[in-house]
N, C-alpha and C positions, 0 to 999 in steps of 0.2 A: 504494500500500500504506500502511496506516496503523493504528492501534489505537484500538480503541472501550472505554469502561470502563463498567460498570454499578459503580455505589461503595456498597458500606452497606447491601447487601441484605440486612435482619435475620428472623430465623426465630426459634424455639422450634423447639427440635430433641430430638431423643431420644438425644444425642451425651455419653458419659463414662463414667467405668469404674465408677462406684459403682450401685447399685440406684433413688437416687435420683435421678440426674440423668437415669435410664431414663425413669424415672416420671415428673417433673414436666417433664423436660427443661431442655434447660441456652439460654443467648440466646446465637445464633449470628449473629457478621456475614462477611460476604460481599463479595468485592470481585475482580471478574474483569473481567482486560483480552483482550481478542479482537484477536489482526492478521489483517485480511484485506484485500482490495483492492477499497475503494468508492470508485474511481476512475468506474465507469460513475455509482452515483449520485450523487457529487459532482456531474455534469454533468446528467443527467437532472433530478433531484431528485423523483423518481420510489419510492416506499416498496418496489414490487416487485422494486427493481434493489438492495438493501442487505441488509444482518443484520435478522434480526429480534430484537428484544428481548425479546417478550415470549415466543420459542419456548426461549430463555437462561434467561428465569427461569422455566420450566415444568423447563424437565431439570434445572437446579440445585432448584428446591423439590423434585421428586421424590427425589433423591436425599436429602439431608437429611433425607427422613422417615423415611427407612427408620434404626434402629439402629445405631448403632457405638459403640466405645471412645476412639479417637482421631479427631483431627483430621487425622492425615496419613492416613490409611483415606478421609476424608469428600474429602479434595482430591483423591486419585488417582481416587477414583468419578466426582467428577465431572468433571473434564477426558477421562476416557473416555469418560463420557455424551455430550461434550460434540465430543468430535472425531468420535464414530459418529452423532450425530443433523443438526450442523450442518457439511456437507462443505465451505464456504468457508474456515472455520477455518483460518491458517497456524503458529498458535500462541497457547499461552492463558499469562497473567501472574494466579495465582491467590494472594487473601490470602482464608484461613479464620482464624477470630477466636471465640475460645470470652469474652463477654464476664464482666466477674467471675467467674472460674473457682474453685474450689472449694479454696479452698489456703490454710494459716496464717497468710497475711500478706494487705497489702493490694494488690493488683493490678487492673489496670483492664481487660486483656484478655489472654490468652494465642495466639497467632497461629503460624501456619506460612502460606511462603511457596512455591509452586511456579511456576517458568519454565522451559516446554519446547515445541518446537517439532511440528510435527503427525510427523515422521518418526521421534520416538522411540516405542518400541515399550512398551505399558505394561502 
């Protein structure tokens, strides 16, 4: 058993509460850790015996394009997408990242963090 990270996966998203960040969308980064047990392809080294990556960032791009307000809306979407498409999954380690977000001061990113395992119910 061990975790895999895809890190920094950046999007233009249609992600925040104003009319604008509808419209031009806002820079979203992405950072999801997967536990699952690539224990056969450690041995193998065999592509068919592990995670796929690129079926990870098809359900994470999906999601993202669709609209939202927040980013904890955009994290619970996707760990659902994410335990219903990919069944090796035993738990996802998710960082959503609204970059320069739209706020009075100077900030570099705005983030929310979710860790939860495939048995919780969402």
């Amino acid at each position: 058993m061990g975790w895999i990270y895809l890190e920094k996966i950046e999007f233009m998203a249609p992600i925040g509460v104003s009319a604008q960040e509808k419209k031009q969308g806002s820079n979203i980064s992405i950072t999801v850790g997967i536990k699952y047990d690539f224990s056969k392809s450690a041995q193998t080294d065999n592509l068919n015996d592990t995670l796929d990556y690129e079926q990870v960032y098809q359900t994470i791009s999906k999601i993202v394009a669709l609209p939202a307000n927040l980013l904890e809306n955009v994290g619970y979407r996707i760990i659902k997408s994410l335990f219903k498409t990919v069944p090796q999954i035993k738990a996802i380690d998710l960082i959503v990242s609204k970059i320069s977000p739209p706020i009075s001061g100077k900030c570099e990113r705005a983030s929310i963090k979710i860790k939860v395992p495939r048995k919780i119910n969402l």
